[in-house]
C-alpha positions in Angstrom: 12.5 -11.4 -4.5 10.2 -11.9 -1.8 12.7 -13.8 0.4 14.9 -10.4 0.0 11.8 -8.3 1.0 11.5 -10.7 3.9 14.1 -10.6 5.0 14.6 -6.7 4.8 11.4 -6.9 7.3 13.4 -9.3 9.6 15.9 -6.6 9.4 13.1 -3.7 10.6 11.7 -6.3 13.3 15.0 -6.8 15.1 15.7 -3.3 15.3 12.3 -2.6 16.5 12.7 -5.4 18.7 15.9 -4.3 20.1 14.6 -0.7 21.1 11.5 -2.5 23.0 14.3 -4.6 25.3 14.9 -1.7 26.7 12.8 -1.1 30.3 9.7 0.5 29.7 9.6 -0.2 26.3 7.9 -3.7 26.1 5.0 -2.4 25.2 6.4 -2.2 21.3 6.7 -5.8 21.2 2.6 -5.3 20.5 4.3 -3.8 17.3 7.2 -5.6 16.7 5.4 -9.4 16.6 3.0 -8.3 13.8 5.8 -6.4 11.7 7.6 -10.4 12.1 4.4 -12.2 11.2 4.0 -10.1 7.8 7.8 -10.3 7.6 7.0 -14.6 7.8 4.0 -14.5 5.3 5.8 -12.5 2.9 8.7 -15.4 3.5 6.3 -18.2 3.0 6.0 -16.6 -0.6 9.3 -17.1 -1.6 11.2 -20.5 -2.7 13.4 -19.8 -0.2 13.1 -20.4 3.9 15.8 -18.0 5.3 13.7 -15.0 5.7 10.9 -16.8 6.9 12.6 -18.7 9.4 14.1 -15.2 10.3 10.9 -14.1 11.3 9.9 -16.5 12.9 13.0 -17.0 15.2 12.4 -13.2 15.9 8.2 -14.0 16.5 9.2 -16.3 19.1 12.1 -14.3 20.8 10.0 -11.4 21.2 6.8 -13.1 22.2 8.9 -14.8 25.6 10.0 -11.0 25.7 6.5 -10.1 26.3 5.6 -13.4 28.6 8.7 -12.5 31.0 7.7 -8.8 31.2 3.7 -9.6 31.9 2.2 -8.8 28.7 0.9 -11.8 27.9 -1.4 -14.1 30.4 
């Protein structure tokens, strides 16, 4: 059950994440990297590793999002 739920929060991340590629919107990866780190505890929950491992794919994609755009350092 909790690798569904985490995977439904993966789901809600990449959308998110998605919308914030666009310019001027890379501010919401502030948003969207907390959303994929619940998304990853909830996974780390479950028996299972595909929605954590979702998450965390997503974590990294949209933290080098937020490096490349001057967000971070």
């Amino acid at each position: 059950m909790f690798n569904i739920i985490s995977i439904l929060i993966g789901l809600v991340t990449l959308v998110l994440g998605l919308v914030a590629f666009v310019p001027l919107l890379g501010w919401m990866n502030w948003l969207v990297i907390p959303i994929g780190i619940v998304g990853a505890a909830v996974g780390a929950l479950s028996s299972s590793n595909g929605g954590r491992n979702l998450n965390l794919v997503l974590i990294v994609i949209f933290a080098v999002r937020l490096m490349l755009g001057g967000g971070i350092f």
